[in-house]
BALOBA-1460 file (C-alpha; in Angstrom, 3 decimals):
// residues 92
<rec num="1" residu="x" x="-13.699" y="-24.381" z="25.574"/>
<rec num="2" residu="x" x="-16.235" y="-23.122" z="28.410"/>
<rec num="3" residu="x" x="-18.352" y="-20.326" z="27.390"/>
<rec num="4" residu="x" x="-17.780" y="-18.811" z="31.060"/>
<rec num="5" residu="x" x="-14.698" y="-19.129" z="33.825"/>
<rec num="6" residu="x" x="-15.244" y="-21.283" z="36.806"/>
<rec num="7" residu="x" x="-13.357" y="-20.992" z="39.649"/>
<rec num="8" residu="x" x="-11.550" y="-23.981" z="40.596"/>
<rec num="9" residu="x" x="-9.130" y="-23.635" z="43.694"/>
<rec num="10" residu="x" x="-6.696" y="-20.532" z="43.248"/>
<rec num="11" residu="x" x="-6.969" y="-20.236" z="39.993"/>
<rec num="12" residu="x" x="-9.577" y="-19.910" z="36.643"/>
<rec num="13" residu="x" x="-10.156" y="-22.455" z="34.087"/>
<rec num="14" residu="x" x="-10.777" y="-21.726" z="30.698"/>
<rec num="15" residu="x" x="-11.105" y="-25.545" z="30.069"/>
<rec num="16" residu="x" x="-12.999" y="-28.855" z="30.860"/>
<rec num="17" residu="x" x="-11.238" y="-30.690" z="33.062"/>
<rec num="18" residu="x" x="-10.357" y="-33.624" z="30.544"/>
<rec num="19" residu="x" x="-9.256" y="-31.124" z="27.924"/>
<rec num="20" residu="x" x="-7.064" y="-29.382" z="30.744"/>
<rec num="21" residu="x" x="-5.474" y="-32.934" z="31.754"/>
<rec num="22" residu="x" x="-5.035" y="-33.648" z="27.764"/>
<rec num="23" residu="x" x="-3.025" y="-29.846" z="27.319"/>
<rec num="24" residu="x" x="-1.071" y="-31.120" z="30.864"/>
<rec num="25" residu="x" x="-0.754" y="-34.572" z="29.229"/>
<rec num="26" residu="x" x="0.742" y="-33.250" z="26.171"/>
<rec num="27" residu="x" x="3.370" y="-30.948" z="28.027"/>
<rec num="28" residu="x" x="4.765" y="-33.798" z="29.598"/>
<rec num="29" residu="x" x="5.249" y="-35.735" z="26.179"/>
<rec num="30" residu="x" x="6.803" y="-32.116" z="24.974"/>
<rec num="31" residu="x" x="9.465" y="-32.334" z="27.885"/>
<rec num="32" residu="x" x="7.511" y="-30.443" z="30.182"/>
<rec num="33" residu="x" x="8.692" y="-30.752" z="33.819"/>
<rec num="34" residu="x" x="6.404" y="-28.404" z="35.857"/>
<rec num="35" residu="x" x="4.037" y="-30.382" z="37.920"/>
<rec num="36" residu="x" x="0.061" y="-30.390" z="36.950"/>
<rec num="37" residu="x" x="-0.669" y="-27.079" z="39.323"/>
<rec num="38" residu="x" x="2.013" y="-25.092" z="37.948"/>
<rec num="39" residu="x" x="1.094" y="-25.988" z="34.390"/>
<rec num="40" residu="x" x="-1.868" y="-24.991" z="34.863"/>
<rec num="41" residu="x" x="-1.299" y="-21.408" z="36.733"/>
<rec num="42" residu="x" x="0.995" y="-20.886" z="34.129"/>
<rec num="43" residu="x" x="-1.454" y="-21.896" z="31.278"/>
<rec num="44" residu="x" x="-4.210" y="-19.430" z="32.624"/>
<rec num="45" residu="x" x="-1.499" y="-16.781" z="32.178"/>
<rec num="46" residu="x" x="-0.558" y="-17.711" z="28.965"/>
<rec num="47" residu="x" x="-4.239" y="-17.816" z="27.983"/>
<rec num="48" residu="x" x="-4.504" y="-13.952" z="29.326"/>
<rec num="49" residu="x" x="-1.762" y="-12.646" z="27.404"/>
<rec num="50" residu="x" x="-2.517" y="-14.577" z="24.100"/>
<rec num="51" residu="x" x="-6.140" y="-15.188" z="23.522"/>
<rec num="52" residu="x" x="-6.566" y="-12.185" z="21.842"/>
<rec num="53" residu="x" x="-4.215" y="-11.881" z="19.563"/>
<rec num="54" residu="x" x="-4.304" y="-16.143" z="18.716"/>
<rec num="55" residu="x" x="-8.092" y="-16.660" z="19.316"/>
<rec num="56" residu="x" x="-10.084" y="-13.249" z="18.879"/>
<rec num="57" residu="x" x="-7.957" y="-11.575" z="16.307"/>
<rec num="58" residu="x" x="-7.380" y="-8.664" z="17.921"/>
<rec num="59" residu="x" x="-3.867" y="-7.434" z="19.174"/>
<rec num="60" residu="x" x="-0.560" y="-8.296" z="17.656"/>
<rec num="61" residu="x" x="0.267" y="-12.495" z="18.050"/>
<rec num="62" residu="x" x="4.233" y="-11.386" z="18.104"/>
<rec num="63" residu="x" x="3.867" y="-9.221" z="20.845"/>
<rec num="64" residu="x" x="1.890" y="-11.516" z="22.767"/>
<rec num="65" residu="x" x="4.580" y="-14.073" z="22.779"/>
<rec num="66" residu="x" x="7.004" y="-12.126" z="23.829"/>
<rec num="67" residu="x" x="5.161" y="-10.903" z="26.598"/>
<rec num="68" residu="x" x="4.331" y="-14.723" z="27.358"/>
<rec num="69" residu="x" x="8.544" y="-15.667" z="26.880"/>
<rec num="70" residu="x" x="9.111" y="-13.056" z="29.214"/>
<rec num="71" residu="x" x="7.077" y="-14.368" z="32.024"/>
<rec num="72" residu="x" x="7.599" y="-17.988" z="31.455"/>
<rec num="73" residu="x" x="11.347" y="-17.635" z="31.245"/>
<rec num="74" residu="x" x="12.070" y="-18.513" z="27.468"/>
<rec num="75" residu="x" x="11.460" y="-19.173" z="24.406"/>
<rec num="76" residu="x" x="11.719" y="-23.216" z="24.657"/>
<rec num="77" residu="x" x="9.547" y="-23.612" z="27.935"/>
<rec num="78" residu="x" x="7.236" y="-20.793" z="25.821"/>
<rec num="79" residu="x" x="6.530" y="-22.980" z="23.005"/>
<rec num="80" residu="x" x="6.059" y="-26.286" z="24.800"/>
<rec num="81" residu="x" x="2.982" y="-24.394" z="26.327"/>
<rec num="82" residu="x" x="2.038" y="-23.406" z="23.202"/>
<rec num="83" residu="x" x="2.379" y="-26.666" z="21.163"/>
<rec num="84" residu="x" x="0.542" y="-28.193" z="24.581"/>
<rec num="85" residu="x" x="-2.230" y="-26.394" z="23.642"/>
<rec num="86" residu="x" x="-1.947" y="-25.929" z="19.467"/>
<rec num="87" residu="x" x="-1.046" y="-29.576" z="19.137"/>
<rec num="88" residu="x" x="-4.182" y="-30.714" z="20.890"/>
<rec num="89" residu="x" x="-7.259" y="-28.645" z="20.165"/>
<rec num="90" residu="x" x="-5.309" y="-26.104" z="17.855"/>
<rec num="91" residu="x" x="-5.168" y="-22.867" z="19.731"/>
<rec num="92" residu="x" x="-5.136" y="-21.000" z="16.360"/>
């Protein structure tokens, strides 16, 4: 993970750029079907509303989800962001 955000178009990045195209990478073996921008607009979100409570320790990790199912639409699309992530540098 970068120590510091970069900004990279319309959006931040938490992430390398091969680590980013390895979470993307991993979507689309999930089922993912958003294309590579939206994945990763939607991944800087989901890093906002559950880095905390995941990575830091600090807030609750339920909450966060459902916070993070709520803006993404479900609980399926939710998880395959989630295992994107988990499954390749484990987010926890």
């Amino acid at each position: 993970m970068k120590k510091n955000l970069s900004k990279e178009g319309d959006t931040m990045s938490f992430f390398d750029h091969e680590l980013e195209q390895k979470f993307f990478n991993e979507y689309v073996r999930l089922g993912g079907t958003h294309d590579k921008q939206t994945y990763m607009k939607n991944l800087d979100e989901f890093i906002e509303l559950t880095i905390d409570a995941f990575v830091n320790g600090c807030g609750h990790r339920e909450k966060s989800m459902r916070k993070w199912y709520k803006f993404i639409g479900g609980v399926e699309e939710g998880n395959r962001y989630f295992d994107s992530v988990d499954n390749v540098g484990g987010y926890t």
